[in-house]
N, C-alpha and C positions, 0 to 999 in steps of 0.2 A: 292211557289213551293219548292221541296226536291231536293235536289242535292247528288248523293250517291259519296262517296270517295271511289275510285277503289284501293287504297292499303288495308282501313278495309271493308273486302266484310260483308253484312249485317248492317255495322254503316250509319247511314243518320244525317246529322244535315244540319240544316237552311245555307243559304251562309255567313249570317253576321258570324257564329257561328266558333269558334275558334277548331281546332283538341284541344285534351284533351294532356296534359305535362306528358309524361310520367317518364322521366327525373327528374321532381318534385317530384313522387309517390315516387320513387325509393329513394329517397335522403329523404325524411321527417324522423322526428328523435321518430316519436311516432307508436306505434304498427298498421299498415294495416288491419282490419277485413279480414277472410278468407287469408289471407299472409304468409306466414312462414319469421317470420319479420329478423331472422335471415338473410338470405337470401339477402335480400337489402342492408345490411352491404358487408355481402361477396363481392359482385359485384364490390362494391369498391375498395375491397382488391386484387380482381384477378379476373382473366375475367372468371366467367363459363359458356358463351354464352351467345349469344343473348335472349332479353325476349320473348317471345310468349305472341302477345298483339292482335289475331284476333278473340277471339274465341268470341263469339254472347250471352249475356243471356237474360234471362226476368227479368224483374223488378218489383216490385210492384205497386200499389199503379198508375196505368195505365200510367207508362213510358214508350217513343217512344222508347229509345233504350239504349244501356248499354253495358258493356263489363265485362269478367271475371276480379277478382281482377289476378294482373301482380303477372306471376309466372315466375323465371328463367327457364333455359332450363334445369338445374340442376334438381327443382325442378319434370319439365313435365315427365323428364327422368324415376327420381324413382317412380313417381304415377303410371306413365303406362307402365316402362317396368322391373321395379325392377332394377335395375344396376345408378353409376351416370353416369351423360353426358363424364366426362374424368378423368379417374382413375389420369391421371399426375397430374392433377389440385389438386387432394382432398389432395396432399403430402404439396401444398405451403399454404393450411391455417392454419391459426396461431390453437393453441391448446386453449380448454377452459378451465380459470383458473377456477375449480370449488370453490377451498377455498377461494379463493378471493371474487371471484363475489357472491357465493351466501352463502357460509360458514357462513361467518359472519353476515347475515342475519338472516340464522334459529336458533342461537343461543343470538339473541338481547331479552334482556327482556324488551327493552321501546318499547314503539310507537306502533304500530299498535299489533295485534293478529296474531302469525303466528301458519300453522297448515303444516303438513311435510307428503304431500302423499306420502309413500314410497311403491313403484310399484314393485312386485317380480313375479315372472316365476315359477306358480305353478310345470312347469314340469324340473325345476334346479333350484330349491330353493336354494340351497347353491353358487350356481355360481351365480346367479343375486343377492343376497341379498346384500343391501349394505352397507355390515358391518360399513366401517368409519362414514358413516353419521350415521348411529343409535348408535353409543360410541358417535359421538360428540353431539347430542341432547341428549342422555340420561344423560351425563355426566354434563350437560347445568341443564337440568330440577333436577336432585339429586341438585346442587349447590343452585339452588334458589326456589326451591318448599316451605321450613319452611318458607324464605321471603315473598313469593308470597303468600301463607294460612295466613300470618298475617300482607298482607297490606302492607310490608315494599318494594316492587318493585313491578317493572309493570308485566307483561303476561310472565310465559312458555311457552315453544311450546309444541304443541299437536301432535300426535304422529296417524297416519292411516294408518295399514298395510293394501293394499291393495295385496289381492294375483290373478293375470290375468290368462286366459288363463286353468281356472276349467274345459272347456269341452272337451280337453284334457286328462282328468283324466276318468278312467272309471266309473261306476255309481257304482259300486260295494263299494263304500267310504261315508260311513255318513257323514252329513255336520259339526254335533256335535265334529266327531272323525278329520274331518282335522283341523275345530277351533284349537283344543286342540294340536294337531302336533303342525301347525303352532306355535301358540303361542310359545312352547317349544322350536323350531326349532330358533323363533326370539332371544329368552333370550339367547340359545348358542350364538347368532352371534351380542349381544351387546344390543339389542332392548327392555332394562327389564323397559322403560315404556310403553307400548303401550295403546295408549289411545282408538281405539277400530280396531278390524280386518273384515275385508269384504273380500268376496270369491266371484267372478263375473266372468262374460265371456263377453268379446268384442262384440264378434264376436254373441254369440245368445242372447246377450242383459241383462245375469242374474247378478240380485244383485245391476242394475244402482240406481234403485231409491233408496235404502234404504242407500245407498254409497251418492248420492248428497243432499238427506236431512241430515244426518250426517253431512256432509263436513260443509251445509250452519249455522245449529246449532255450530259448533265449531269456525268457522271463526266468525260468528256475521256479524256486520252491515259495518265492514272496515278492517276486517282481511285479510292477505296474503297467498296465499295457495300456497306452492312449493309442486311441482312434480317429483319428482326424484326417480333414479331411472337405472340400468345396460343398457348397449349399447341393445337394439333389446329384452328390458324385453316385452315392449308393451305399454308404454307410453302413444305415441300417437295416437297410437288405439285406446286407453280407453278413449282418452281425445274426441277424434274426438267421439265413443260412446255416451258421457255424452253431449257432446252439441247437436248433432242430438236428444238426447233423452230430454232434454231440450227445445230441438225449435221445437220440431215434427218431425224431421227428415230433416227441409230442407237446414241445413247448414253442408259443410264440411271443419272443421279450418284447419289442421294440415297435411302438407305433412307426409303419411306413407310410409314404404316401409320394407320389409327384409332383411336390409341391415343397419349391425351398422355402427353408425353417420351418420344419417340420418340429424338427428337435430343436426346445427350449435351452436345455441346460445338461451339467451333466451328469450321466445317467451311469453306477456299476451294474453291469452285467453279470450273473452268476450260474457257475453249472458250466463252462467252458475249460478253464484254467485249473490244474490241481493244487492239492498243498490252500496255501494262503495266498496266490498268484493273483491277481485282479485286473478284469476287463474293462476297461470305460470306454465308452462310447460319447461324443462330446457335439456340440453343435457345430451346424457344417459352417463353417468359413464363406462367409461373402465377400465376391469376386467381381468389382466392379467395373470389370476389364472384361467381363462376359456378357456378351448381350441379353441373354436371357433373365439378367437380374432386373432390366427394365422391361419385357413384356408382360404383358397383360395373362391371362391365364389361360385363354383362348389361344393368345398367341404362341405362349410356350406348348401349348398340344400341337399345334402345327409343325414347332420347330425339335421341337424332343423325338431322339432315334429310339422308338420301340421295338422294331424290327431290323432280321441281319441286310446290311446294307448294299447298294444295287448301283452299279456306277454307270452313269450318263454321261458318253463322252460326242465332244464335237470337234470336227474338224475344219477349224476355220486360218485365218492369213490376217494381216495387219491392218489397224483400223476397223476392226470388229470386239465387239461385246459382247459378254458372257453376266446377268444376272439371276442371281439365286434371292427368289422372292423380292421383295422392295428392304433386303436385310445388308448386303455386297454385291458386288460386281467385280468384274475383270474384263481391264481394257488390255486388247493386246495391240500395241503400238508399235512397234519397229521389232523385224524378226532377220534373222544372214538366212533365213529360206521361207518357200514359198509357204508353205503352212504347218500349223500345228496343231498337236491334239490335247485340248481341254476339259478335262474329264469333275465333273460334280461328287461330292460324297455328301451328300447330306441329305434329309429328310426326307422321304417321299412324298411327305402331303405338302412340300414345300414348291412351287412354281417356277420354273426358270422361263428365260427368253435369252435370247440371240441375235442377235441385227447387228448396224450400223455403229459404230461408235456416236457419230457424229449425231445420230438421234436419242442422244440419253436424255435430254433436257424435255423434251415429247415425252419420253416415258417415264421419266420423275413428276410431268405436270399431269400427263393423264391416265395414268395406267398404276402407280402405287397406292394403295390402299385398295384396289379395285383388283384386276387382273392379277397384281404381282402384291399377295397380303402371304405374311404380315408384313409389313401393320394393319391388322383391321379398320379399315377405313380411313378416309383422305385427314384425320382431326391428328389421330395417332403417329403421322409420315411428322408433323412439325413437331410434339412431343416426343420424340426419341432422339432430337438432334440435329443438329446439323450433318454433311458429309464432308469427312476429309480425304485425301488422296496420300497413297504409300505409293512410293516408286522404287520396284525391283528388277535384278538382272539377272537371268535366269540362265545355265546352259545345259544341256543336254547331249548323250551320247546315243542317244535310238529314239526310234518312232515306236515301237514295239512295244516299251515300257515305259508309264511315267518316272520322272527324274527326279522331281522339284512339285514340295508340295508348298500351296498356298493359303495359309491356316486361316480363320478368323471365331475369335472365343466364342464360343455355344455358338455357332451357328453348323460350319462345318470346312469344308476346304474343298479349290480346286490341286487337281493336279496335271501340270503341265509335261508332257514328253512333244519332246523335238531331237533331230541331230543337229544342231548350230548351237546358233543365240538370241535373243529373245528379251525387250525390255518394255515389262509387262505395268498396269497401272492398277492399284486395288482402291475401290472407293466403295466407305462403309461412315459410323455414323462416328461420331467423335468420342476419343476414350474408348473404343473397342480392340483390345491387341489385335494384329497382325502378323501371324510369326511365319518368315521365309525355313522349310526343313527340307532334310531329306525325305523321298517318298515312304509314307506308311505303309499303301496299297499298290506295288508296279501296276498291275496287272489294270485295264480300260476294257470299253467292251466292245464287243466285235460289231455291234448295229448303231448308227452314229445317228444322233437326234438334228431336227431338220429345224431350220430355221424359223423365230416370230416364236410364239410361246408354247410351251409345253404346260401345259395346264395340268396340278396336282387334281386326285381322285375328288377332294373336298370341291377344289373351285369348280370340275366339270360337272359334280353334280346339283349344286346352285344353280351355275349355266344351265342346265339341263332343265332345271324344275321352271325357271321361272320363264327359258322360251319355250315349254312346251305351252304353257295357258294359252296366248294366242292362236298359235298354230292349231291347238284343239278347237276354238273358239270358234276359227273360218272353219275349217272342216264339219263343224256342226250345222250351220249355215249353208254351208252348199248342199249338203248331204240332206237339208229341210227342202233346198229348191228342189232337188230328183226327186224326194215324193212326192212333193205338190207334183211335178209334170209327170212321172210316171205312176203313183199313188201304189207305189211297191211298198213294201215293210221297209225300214230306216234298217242299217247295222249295226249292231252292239258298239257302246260307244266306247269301250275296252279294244274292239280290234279296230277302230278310226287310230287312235293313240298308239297302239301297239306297231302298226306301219308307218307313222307318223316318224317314232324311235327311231324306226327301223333304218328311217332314210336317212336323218340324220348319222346317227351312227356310222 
């Protein structure tokens, strides 16, 4: 007969049958299936809470009964509610050495095959990319490539720009024409050997297979495949992608979440790679040239591209500004023709405005933190820095299509099309890149946004909530005098409000 244990509801085991050592799990020094192996280290090092060890699964293969692989509370946090379990906590763990620990790994020419997924943010190429590691493998494979073609040393590494996060971009981009970017895009940022580039989406699945047969042809029968790659490029997205797409769907490895450093330390992967082949997955790379490494949490849901993107262009003349939230700006100063067109790629829930040049100092004192967030609030505008100014020189062969794109890390880019020339001013906060490219996006949109602010969905509906109180407030008031004088019935106070909207609106 079964005897159930009232602390694990759903676990049954035999009486002789011993509870399972959790204690054990947590302490073994080899990677957990389904674990974020990181994870069971930390716990050692600082308490992130209690494990969550109740949850009930099925098993295969007609087993009575089973339990989830042990996730911290740490973990459970960021799956299901995006935030960690205790912000105090994430300050006392230690940092990951990445040159240590894995540096010198992707740069070994003995012993096993290594191949270097390098994971980028189709929609901040330049902020995710991660320059050091692509000089120090390239820098690696120049050194010993003549040895390695004539037998004299063992394996270079192999080199797989992986670009995430494609359906994001809108369709209007041939797959032909962002290869070619990219690739370009890579050789600026260090990356002149790439051994092959792939264009995928996590999220609708495009591009896995031809990325995992790839992967398994370069690794072979015992090679090591690092994953790296910028804080919240999408990693373990893609990676949690490639093994679901691998097992059919029914494994999930890799705590995700929106939230960079997510992933502690690093983590193998198993059920991907054949043979003796091996997957890691490693923590993402902090990018101190991206602005989003200093916002707040709030602020980064504002500024993070979750949906495919929507371009807002303007067409304005010299001596006018162009602001994307209280985050950059673009002064356009001196142009050889009358105007030009300005086109925004970034966030929707992010604010812009348009005016005067010569009123930017009015809209730095009154309108950031307020009108034009992030930063949330006026405390947050002097916590992020100071602003410095970039001075570029833009030229252009049509109106038709942008030319010249205006990058700035984690936020997003304008892009410029004109027929002349154009010497344009970017002010943003200090220690934020700037990169002058060719266009990602030609294509602007046919309805041009009108000057003074465009207010994202988040801020019109603040606005909206908090001038309705008033306006309700008189309407109630007046609507009390008409009964008193006429001693009618009042109207539902839903349809007072409901036209009130209306006018507005």
């Amino acid at each position: 007969m079964q005897e159930s244990n009232p602390k694990l509801p759903g676990y049954f085991m035999e009486p002789s049958e011993k509870k399972p050592d959790y204690k054990m799990k947590l302490d073994r020094q080899q990677p957990i299936v389904g674990v974020d192996f990181e994870i069971s280290n930390s716990i050692k090092r600082g308490n992130l809470g209690e494990v969550d060890k109740q949850e009930k699964v099925e098993l295969p293969n007609g087993a009575r009964f089973g339990l989830k692989p042990v996730v911290c509370a740490r973990c459970h946090s960021l799956r299901y509610y995006g935030r960690v379990k205790d912000a105090t906590v994430e300050n006392l763990l230690p940092d990951f050495d990445f040159d240590h620990t894995i540096g010198r790994k992707l740069v070994s020419t003995s012993g096993a095959r290594s191949v270097v997924l390098m994971v980028v943010d189709a929609a901040d190429f330049e902020g995710s990319f991660p320059r050091k590691v692509a000089r120090l493998v390239s820098d690696t494979i120049d050194e010993n490539s003549v040895d390695w073609k004539q037998g004299k040393s063992g394996n270079v590494p192999r080199v797989v720009l992986v670009v995430t996060k494609i359906d994001l971009l809108p369709p209007c981009i041939s797959p032909t024409r962002l290869e070619h970017w990219v690739r370009t895009r890579a050789r600026e940022g260090g990356a002149n050997k790439v051994t092959s580039v792939h264009l995928v989406s996590a999220v609708k699945g495009w591009g896995l297979k031809h990325l995992v047969d790839d992967v398994c042809n370069l690794a072979g029968a015992r090679g090591n495949v690092w994953a790296v790659g910028a804080q919240n490029a999408g990693k373990s997205t893609l990676i949690n992608s490639i093994v679901k797409h691998a097992s059919g769907g029914k494994v999930n490895e890799l705590t995700e979440a929106p939230v960079p450093g997510t992933t502690l330390g690093i983590i193998r992967v198993e059920g991907v790679l054949p043979g003796q082949a091996k997957l890691f997955d490693t923590p993402g790379l902090l990018h101190p040239h991206q602005l989003t490494t200093r916002l707040t949490r709030e602020e980064q849901k504002l500024v993070q591209i979750s949906k495919e993107l929507k371009p807002r262009t303007y067409r304005i003349k010299a001596g006018y500004t162009v602001h994307i939230a209280g985050l950059v700006r673009l002064d356009v100063e001196e142009t050889s023709v009358h105007t030009v067109y300005v086109t925004v790629w970034a966030s929707p829930y992010l604010p812009l405005h348009m005016g005067k040049t010569e009123n930017v100092e009015t809209m730095l004192k009154h309108h950031f933190g307020r009108q034009l967030q992030p930063p949330i609030n006026e405390e947050r505008v002097e916590e992020l820095g100071n602003w410095s100014r970039r001075e570029y020189h833009v030229v252009g062969q049509s109106w038709d299509v942008s030319s010249i794109d205006v990058s700035a890390s984690g936020i997003g880019w304008f892009a410029v099309g004109l027929k002349g020339e154009a010497r344009v001013g970017v002010w943003t906060y200090d220690g934020v890149d700037v990169t002058l490219r060719n266009s990602l996006i030609p294509q602007r949109s046919n309805h041009f946004e009108v000057s003074g602010f465009t207010v994202s969905k988040i801020v019109s509906q603040a606005d909206r909530a908090t001038n309705k109180q008033p306006q309700s407030t008189k309407q109630k008031k007046e609507k009390q005098r008409k009964v008193t004088v006429s001693d009618s019935p009042p109207l539902p106070d839903n349809a007072a409000d409901t036209s009130s909207s209306a006018g507005r609106d």
